[in-house]
C-alpha positions as a printed Julia matrix, in Angstrom:
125×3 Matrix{Float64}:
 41.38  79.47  -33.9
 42.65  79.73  -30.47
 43.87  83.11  -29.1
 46.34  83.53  -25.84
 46.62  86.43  -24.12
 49.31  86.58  -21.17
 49.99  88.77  -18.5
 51.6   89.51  -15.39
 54.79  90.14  -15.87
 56.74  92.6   -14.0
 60.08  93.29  -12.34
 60.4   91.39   -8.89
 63.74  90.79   -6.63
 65.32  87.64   -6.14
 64.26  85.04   -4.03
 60.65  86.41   -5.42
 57.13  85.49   -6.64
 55.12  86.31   -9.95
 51.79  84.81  -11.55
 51.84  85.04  -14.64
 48.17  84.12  -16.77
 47.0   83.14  -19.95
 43.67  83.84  -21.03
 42.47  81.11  -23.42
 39.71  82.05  -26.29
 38.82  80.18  -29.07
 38.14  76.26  -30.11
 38.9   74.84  -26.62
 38.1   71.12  -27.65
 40.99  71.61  -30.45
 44.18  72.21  -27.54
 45.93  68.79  -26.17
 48.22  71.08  -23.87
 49.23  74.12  -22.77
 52.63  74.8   -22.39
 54.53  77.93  -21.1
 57.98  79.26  -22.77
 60.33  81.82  -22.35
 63.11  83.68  -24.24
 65.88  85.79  -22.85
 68.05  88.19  -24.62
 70.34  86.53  -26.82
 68.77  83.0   -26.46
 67.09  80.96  -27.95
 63.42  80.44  -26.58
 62.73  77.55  -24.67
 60.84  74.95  -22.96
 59.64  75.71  -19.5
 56.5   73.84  -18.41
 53.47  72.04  -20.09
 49.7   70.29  -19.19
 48.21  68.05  -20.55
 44.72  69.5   -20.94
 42.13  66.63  -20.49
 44.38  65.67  -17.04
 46.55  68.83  -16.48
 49.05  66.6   -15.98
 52.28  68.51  -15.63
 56.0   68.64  -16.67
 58.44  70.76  -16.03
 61.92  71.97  -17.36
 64.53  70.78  -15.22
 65.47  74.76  -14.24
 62.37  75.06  -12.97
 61.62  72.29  -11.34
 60.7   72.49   -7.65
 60.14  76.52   -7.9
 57.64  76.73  -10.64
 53.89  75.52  -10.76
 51.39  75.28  -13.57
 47.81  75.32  -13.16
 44.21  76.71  -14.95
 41.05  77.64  -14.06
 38.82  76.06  -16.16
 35.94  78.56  -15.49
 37.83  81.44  -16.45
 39.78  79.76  -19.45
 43.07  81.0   -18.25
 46.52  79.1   -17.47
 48.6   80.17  -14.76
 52.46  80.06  -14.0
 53.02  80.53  -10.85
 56.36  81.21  -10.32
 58.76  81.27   -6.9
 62.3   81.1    -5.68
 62.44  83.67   -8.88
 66.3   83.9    -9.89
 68.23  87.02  -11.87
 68.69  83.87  -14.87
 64.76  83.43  -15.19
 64.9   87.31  -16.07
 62.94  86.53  -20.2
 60.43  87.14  -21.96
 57.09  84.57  -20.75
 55.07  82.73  -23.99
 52.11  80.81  -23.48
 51.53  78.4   -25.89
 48.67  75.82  -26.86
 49.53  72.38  -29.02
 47.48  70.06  -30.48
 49.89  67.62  -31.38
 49.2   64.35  -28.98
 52.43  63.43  -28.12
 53.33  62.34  -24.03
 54.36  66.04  -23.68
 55.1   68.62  -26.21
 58.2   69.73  -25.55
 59.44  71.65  -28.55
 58.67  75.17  -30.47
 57.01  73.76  -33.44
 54.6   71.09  -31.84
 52.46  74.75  -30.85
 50.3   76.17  -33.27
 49.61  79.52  -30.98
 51.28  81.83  -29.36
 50.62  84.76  -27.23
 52.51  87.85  -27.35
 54.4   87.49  -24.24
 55.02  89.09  -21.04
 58.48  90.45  -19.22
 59.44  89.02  -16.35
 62.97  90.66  -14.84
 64.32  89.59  -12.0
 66.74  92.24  -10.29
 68.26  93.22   -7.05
């Protein structure tokens, strides 16, 4: 069973930077991607990048695009968000998430059988 742990969350001002990481544990061989999410308050959580995780391929929500990059170190187990150009509407809750669906990328909530417990990121002048 796989376990995520995220961190790294914090408040930052706009125009800003944030890492945020997700420490991996578990069956590795048993994840096809890892994908990160986010829910602000009153919304519905949502899609905001995923890897493939034999070629880390990447794809990224359209919002995000251009400003946010997803990466891992394989040593260490952990997935990174690395996250710039941070705007006041990317203020949410941050979910890491690991599917084992093969699909070309899994884009939606219930192709991921784990979850972490998420971080707050809060972007504010």
């Amino acid at each position: 069973q796989e376990q995520l742990v995220e961190s790294g969350g914090g408040l930052v001002q706009p125009g800003g930077s944030l890492t945020l990481s997700c420490v991996t544990s578990g069956t590795i061989f048993s994840i096809y991607a890892m994908g990160w999410f986010r829910q602000a308050p009153g919304k519905e959580r949502e899609f905001v990048a995923v890897a493939t995780w034999a070629t880390f391929s990447p794809y990224y929500a359209d919002s995000v695009k251009g400003r946010f990059t997803i990466s891992r170190d394989n040593a260490k187990n952990t997935v990174y968000l690395q996250m710039n150009s941070l705007k006041p509407e990317d203020t949410a809750v941050y979910y890491c998430a690991a599917s084992g669906v093969v699909a070309r990328y899994p884009l939606t909530l219930s192709q991921y059988a784990y979850w972490g417990q998420g971080t707050q990121v809060t972007v504010s002048s």
